[in-house]
VEXDREN-2710 file (C-alpha; in Angstrom, 1 decimal):
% VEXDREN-2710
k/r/px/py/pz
1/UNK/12.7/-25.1/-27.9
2/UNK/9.8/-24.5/-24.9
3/UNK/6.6/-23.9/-26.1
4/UNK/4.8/-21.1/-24.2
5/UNK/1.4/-21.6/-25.6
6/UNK/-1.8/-22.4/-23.2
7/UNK/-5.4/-23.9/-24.2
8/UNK/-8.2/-22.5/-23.2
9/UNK/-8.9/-26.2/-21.1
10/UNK/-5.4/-25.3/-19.6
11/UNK/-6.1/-22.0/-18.6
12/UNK/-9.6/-23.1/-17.4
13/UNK/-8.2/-26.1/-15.2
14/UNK/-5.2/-24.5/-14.1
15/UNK/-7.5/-21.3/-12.7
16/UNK/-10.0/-24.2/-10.7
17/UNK/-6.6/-25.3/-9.4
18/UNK/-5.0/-22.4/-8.0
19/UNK/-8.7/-21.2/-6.4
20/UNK/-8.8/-24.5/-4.6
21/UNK/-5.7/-23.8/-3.3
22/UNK/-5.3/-20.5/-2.4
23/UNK/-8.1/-18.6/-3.2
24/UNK/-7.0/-16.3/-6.0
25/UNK/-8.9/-16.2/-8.4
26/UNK/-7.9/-14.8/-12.1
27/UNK/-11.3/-13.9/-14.2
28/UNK/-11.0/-14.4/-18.1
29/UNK/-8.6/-13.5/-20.4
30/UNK/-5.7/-13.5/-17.8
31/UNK/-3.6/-16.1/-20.2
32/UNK/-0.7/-13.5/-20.3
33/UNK/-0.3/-13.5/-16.5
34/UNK/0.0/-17.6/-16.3
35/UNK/2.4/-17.5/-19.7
36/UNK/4.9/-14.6/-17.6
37/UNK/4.9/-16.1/-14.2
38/UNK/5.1/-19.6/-15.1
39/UNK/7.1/-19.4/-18.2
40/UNK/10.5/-19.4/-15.8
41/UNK/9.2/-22.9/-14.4
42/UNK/9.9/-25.0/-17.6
43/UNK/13.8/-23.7/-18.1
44/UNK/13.8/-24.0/-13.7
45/UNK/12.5/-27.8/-14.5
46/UNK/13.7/-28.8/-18.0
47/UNK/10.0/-28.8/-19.5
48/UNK/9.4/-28.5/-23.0
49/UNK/5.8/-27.0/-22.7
50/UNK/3.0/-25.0/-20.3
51/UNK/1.1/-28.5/-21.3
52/UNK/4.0/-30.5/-19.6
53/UNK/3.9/-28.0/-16.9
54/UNK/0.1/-28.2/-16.3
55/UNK/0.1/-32.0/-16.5
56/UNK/2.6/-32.0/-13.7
57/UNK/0.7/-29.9/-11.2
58/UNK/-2.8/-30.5/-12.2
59/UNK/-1.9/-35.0/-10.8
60/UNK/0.2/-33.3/-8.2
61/UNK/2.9/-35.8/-9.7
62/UNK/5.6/-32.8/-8.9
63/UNK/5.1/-31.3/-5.9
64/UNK/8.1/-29.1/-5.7
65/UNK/6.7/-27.5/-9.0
66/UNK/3.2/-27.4/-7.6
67/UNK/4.9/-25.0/-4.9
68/UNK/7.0/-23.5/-7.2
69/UNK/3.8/-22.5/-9.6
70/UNK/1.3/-20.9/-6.6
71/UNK/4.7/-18.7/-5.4
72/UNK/4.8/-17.5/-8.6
73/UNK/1.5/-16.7/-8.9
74/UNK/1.1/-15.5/-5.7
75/UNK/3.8/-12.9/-5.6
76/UNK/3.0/-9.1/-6.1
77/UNK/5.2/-6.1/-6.1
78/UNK/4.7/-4.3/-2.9
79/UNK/6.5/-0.5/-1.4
80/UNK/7.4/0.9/1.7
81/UNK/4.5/2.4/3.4
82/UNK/2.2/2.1/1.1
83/UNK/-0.7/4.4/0.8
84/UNK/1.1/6.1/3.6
85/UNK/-2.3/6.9/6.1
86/UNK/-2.1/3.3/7.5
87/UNK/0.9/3.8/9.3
88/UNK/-0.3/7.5/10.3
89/UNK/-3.6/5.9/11.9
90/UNK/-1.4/3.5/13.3
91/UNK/1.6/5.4/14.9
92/UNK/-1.2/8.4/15.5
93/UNK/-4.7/6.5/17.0
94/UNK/-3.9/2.6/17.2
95/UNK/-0.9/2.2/19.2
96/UNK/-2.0/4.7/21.4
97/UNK/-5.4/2.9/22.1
98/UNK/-4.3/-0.3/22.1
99/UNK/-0.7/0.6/24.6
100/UNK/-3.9/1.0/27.3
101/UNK/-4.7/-2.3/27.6
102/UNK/-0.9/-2.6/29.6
103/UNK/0.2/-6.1/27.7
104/UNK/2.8/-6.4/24.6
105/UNK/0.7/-5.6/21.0
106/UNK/0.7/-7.8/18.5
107/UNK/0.0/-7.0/15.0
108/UNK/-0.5/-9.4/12.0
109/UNK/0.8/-8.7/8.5
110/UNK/-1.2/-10.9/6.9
111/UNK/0.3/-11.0/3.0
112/UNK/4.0/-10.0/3.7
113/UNK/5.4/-10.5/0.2
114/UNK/8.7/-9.4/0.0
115/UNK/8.8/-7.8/3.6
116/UNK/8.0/-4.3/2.9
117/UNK/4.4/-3.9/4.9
118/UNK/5.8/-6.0/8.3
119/UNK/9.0/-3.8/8.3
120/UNK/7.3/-0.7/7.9
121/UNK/5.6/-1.6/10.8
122/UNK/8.1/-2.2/12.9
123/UNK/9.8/1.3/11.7
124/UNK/6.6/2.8/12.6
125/UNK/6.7/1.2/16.2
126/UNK/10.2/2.4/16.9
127/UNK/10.1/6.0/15.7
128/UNK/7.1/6.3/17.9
129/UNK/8.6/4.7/20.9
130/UNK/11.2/7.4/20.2
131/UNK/8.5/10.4/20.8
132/UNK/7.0/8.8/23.4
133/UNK/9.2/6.2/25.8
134/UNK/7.5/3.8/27.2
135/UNK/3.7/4.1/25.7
136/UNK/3.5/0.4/25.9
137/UNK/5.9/-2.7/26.9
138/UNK/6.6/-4.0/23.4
139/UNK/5.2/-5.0/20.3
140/UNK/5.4/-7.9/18.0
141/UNK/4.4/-8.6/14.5
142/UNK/3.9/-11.8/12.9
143/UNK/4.1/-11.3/9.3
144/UNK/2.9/-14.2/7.1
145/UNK/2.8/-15.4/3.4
146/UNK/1.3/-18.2/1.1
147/UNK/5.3/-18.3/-0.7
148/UNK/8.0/-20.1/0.5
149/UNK/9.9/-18.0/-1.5
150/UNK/8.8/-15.0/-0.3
151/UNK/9.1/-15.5/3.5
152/UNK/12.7/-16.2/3.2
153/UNK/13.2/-12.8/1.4
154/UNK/11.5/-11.5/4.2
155/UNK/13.6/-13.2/6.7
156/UNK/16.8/-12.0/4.7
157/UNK/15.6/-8.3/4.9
158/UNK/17.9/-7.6/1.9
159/UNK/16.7/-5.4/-0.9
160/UNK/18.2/-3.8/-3.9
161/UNK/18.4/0.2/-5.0
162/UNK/15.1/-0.7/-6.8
163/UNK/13.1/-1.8/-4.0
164/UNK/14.5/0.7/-1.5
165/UNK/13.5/3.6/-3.4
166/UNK/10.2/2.8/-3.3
167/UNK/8.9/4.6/-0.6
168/UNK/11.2/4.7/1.6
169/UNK/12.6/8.6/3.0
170/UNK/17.0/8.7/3.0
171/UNK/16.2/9.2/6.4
172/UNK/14.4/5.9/7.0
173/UNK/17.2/4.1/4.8
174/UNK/20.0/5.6/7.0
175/UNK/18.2/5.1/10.3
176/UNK/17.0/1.5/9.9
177/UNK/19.5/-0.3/7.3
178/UNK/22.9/-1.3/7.1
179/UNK/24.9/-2.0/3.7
180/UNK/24.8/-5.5/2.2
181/UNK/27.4/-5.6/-0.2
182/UNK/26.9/-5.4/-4.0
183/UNK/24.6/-2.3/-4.2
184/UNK/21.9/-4.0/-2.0
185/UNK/21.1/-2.7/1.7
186/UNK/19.5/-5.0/4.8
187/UNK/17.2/-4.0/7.7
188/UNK/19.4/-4.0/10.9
189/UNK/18.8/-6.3/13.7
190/UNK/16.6/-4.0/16.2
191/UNK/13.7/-4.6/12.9
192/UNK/14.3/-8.0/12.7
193/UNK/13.5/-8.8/16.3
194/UNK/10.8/-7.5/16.4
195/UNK/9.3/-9.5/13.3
196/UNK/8.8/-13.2/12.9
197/UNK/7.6/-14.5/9.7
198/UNK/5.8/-17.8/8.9
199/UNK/3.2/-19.6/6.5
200/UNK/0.0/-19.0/6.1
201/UNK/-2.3/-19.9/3.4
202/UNK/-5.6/-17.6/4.2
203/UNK/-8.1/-20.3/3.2
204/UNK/-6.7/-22.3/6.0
205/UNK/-7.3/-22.1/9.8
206/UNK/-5.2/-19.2/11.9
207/UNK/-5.5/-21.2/15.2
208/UNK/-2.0/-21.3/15.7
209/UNK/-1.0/-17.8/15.1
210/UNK/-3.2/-16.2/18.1
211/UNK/-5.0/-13.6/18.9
212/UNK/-4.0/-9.9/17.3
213/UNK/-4.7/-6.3/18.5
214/UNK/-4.6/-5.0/14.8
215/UNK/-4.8/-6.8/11.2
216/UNK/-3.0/-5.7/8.1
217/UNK/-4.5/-7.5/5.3
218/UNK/-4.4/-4.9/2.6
219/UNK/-4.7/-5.7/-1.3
220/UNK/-5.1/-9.4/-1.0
221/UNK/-8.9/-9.4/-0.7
222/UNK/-8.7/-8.3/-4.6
223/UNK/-7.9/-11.5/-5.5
224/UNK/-10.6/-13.4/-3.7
225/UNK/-14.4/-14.7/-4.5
226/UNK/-17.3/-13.0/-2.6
227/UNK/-17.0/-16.2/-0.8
228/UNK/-13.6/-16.6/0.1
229/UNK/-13.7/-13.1/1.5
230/UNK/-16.0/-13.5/3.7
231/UNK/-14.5/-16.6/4.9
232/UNK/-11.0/-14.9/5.6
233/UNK/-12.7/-11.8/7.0
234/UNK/-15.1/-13.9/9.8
235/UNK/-11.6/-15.7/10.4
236/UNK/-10.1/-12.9/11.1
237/UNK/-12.6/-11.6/13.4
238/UNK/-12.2/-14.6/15.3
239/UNK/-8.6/-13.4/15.7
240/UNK/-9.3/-10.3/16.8
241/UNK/-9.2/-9.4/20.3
242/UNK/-11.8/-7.8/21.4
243/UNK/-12.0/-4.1/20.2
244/UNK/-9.0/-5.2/17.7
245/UNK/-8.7/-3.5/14.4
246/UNK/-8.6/-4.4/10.6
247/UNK/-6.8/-2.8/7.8
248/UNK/-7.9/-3.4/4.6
249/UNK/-6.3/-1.8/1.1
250/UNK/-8.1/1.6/-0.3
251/UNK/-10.3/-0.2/-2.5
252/UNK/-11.2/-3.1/-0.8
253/UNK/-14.5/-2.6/1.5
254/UNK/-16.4/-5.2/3.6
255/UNK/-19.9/-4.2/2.2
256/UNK/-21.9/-7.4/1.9
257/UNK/-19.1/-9.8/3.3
258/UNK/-19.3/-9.6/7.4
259/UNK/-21.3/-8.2/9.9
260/UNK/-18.6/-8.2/12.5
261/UNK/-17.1/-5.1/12.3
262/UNK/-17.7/-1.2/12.2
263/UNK/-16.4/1.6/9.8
264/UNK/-14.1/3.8/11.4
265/UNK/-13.1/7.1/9.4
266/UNK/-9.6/8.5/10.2
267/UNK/-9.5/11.4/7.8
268/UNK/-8.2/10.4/5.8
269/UNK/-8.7/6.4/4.8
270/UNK/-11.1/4.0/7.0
271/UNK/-10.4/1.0/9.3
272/UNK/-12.5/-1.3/10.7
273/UNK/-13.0/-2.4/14.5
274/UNK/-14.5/-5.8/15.7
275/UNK/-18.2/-5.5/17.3
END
């Protein structure tokens, strides 16, 4: 029988462990959380306790569990165009701004999850390249995640009835997804081309991605210290081109964390624009 149970010394290491790696950081009284999304782990790696479990990870002595623990952890339940004015300021102000510069857009989805937020994306892109023909050349998003686990879901593009009726129209569904079998639909291939996904952990460097016209980083600042947001907003001003744009979620605000950019209202939600 696995034993579930967690110290207060456990909880207190394991939280210094998963800040050093990727930021997140959980606040008190979050022993719950840790018991729900690691509990799978011990059954996945024949461990009789969270002690074993800790142990393991804490001396890095299995790093395939190490992994395993951060994506589970890390992953959050997203939708399909979520908080909806994003994709409004985006198909309505921000491609059309950005199509003037006369070379490709790229966009960055910068905590993919499961897909959702990239794909959207790429749906908005297409139905308004289907209003207006030839605004700009083309468009590519790089959408990027801490889990393993996650970016192959992405890559899949296969989601159940659950996840599809999350925000996303019957129109949408019929327009941009094909049937996979077994109750579960996938986005069809003119989405997938247009999105490739890779790893990022935000606390590291974003040198190799490039520059972006417009950010998506929405409701991943939330998990972050004052310090590490900062840090991941001057890094992404640095991969901004100039004039680029930042999306943040609706409560997440840059007040006292960067200098670099300026409030834009849209009427409704704000964006931000690099200085």
């Amino acid at each position: 029988m696995t034993n579930i149970a967690i110290t207060e010394q456990e909880y207190r290491d394991f939280c210094k462990y998963l800040e050093s790696k990727c930021g997140i950081v959980l606040g008190d009284s979050k022993q719950y959380l840790v018991r729900s999304r690691l509990s799978p782990l011990l059954t996945r790696y024949k461990l009789a306790s969270m002690s074993e479990l800790f142990q393991l990870v804490l001396t890095n002595r299995n790093r395939d569990l190490a992994v395993a623990a951060i994506d589970a952890m890390t992953t959050n339940e997203t939708l399909w165009f979520r908080d909806t004015y994003p994709f409004e300021v985006l198909a309505n102000k921000l491609l059309p701004e950005v199509a003037e510069s006369k070379r490709p857009i790229k966009i960055w989805s910068a905590a993919s999850s499961s897909g959702q937020e990239p794909y959207s994306i790429a749906m908005t892109i297409q139905e308004v390249l289907a209003k207006r023909p030839g605004l700009f050349q083309s468009a590519q998003i790089t959408g990027t995640d801490i889990s393993s686990t996650m970016l192959d879901n992405c890559r899949a593009g296969i989601y159940d009835n659950l996840a599809l009726s999350r925000g996303l129209s019957p129109e949408r569904k019929r327009k941009f997804f094909e049937d996979a079998g077994e109750g579960r639909m996938k986005v069809n291939d003119s989405l997938k081309r247009m999105v490739t996904f890779k790893p990022q952990n935000l606390m590291e460097s974003y040198g190799l991605l490039g520059k972006f016209d417009i950010i998506f980083c929405r409701n991943v600042l939330i998990y972050f210290s004052p310090e590490m947001k900062a840090k991941v907003l001057n890094q992404m001003a640095s991969s901004l081109n100039p004039g680029g744009y930042l999306l943040l979620g609706a409560s997440e605000s840059l007040t006292g964390l960067t200098d670099r950019f300026e409030m834009i209202r849209c009427n409704p939600g704000i964006i931000y624009r690099l200085k």
